[in-house]
PALO-325888 format. One line per field, with one value per atom (N, C-alpha, C, CB): x, y, z; atom name; residue number from 1; residue in three letters. Coordinates in steps of 0.05 Angstrom, whole numbers. Glycine has a CB too. Example, Ala and Ser with C-alpha at 12.3 -4.5 7.8 and 13.67 -1.06 7.14 Angstrom:
2
c1 = c(264:246:264:226:257:273:258:282) $
c2 = c(-114:-90:-66:-89:-45:-21:1:-12) $
c3 = c(156:156:156:181:142:143:157:114) $
atom = c(N:CA:C:CB:N:CA:C:CB) $
nr = c(1:1:1:1:2:2:2:2) $
rest = c(ALA:ALA:ALA:ALA:SER:SER:SER:SER) $
//
This chain:
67
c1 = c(-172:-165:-191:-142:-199:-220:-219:-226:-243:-246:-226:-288:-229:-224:-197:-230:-179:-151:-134:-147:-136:-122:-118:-124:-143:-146:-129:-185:-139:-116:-95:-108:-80:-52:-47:-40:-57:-43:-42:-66:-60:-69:-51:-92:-37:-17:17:-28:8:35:37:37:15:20:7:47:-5:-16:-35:-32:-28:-49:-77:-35:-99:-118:-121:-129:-128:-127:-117:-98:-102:-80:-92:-45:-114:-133:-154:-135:-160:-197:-185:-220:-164:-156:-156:-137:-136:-135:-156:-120:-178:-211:-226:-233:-212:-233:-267:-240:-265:-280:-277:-264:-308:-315:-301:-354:-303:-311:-279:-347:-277:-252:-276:-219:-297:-320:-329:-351:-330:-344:-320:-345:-292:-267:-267:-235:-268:-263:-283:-265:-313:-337:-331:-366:-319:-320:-290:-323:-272:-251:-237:-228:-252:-235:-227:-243:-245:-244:-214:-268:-198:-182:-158:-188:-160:-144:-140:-154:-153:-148:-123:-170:-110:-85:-60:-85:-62:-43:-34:-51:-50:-37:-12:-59:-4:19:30:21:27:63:64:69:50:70:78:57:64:80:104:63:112:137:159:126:142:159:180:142:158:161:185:131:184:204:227:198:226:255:274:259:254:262:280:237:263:271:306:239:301:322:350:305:341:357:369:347:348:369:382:367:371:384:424:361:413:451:460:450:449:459:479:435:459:465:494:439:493:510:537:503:536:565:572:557:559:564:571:546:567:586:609:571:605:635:665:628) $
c2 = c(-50:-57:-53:-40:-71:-65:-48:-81:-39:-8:-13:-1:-35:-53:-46:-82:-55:-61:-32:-75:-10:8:17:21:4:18:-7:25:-30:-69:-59:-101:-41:-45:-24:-34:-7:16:7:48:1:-25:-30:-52:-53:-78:-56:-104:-34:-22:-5:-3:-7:3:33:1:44:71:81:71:96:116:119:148:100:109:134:106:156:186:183:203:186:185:161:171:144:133:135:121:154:174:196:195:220:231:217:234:191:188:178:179:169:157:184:123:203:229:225:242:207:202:238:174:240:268:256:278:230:227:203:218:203:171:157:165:160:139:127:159:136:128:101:157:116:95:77:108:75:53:32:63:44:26:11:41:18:1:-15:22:2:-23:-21:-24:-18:-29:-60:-17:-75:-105:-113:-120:-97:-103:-95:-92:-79:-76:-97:-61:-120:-144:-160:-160:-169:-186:-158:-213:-134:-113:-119:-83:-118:-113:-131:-122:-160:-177:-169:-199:-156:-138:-115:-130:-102:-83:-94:-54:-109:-123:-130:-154:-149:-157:-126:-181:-107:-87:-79:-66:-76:-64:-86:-58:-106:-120:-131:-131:-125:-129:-99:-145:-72:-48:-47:-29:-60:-67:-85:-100:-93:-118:-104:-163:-87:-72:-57:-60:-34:-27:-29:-7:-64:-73:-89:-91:-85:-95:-70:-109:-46:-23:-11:-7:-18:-6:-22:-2:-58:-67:-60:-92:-62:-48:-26:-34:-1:19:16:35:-2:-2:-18:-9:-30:-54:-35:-84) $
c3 = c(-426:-399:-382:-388:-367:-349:-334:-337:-327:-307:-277:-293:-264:-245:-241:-251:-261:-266:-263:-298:-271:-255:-232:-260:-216:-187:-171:-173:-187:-177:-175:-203:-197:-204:-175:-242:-182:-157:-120:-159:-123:-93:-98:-89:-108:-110:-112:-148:-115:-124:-98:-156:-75:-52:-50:-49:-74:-76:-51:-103:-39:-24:-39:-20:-13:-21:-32:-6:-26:-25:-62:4:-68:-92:-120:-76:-102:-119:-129:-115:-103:-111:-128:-74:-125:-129:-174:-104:-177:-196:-221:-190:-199:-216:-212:-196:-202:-195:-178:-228:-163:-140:-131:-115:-126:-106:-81:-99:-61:-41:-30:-45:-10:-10:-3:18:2:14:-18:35:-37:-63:-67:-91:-64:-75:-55:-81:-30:-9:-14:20:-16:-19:-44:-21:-73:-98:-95:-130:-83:-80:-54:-104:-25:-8:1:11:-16:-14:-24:-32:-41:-58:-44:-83:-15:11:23:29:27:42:35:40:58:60:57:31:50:45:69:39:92:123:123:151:114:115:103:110:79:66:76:31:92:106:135:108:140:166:147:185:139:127:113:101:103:98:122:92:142:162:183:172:186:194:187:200:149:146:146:115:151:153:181:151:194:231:230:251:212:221:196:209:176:167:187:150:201:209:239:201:247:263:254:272:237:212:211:169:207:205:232:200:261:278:295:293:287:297:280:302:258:235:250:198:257:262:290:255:305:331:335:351:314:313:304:281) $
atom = c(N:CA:C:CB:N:CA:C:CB:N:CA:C:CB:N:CA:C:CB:N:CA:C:CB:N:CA:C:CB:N:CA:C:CB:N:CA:C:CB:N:CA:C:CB:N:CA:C:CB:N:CA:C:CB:N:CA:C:CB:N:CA:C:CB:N:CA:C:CB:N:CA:C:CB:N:CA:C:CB:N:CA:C:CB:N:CA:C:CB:N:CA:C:CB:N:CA:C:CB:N:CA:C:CB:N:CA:C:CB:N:CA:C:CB:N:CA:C:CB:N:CA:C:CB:N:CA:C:CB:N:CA:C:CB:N:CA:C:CB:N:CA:C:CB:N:CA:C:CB:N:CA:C:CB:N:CA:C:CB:N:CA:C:CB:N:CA:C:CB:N:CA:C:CB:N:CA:C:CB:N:CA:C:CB:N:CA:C:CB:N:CA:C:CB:N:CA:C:CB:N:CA:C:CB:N:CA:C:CB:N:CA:C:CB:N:CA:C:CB:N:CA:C:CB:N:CA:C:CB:N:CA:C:CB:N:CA:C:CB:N:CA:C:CB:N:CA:C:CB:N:CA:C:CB:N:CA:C:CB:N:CA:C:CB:N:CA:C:CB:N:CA:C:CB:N:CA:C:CB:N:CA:C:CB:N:CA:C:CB:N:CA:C:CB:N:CA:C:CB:N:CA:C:CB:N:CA:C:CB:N:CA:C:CB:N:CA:C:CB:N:CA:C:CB:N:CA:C:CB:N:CA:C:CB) $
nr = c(1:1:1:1:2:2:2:2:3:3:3:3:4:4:4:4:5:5:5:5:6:6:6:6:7:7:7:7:8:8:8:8:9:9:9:9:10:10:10:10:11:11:11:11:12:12:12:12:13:13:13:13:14:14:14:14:15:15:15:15:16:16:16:16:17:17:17:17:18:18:18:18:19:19:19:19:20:20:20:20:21:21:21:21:22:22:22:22:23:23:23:23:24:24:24:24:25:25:25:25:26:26:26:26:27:27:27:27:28:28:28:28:29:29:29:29:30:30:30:30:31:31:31:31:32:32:32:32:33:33:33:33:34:34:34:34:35:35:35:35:36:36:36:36:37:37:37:37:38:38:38:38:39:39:39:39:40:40:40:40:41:41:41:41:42:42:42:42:43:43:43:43:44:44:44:44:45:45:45:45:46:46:46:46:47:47:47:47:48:48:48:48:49:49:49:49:50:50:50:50:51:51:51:51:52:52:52:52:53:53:53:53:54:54:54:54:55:55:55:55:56:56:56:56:57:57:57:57:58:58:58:58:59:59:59:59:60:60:60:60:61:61:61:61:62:62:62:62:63:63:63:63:64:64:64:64:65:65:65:65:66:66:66:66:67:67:67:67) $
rest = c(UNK:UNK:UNK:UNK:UNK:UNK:UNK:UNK:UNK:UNK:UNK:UNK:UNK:UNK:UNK:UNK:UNK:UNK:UNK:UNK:UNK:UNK:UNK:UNK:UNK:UNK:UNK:UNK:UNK:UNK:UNK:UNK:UNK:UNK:UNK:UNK:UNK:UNK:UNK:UNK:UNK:UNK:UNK:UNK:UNK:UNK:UNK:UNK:UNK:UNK:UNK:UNK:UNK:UNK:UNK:UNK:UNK:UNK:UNK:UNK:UNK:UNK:UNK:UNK:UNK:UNK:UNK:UNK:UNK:UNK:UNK:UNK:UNK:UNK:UNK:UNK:UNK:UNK:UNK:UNK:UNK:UNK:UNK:UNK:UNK:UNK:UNK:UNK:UNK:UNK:UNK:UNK:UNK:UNK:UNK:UNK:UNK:UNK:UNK:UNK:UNK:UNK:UNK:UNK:UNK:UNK:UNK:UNK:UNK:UNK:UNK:UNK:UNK:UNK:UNK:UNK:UNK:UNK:UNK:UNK:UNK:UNK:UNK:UNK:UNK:UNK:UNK:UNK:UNK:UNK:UNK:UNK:UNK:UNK:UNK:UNK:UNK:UNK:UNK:UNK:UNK:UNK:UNK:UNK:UNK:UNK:UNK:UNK:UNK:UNK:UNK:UNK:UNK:UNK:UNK:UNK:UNK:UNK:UNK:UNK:UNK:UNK:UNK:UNK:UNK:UNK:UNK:UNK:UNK:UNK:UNK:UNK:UNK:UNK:UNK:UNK:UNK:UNK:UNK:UNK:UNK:UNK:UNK:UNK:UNK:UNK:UNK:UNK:UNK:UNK:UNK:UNK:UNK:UNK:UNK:UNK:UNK:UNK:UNK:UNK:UNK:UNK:UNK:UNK:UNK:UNK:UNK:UNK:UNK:UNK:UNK:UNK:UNK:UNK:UNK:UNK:UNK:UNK:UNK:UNK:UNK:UNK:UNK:UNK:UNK:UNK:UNK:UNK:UNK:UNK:UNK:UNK:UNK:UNK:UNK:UNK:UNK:UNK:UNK:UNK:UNK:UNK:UNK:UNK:UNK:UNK:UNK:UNK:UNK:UNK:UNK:UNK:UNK:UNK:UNK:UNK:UNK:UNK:UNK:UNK:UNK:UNK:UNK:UNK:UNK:UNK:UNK:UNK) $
//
């Protein structure tokens, strides 16, 4: 497996930076951001989308509960 591909998978699986230096044993989060913060880009649209079907959950939540 390429060196690359464990730090891809955890990105893509939503892993905390922190929890990625931590897992390549980076001294630094500056060593892990510089070799793969490129691999952060476009994340920001799935947590926007996390984040607004969370909204609209528990906008279904709150109308059930008053009906």
């Amino acid at each position: 497996m390429p060196a690359i591909a464990v730090p891809s998978l955890l990105i893509a699986q939503g892993a905390h930076p922190k929890i990625i230096q931590e897992q390549l044993g980076h001294a630094s989060i500056t060593t892990t951001m510089n070799r793969y913060g490129h691999l952060f880009d476009g994340l920001d649209a799935t947590l926007i989308d996390g984040l607004d079907a969370a909204h609209a959950e528990a906008d279904n939540v709150r109308a059930l509960s008053s009906s």
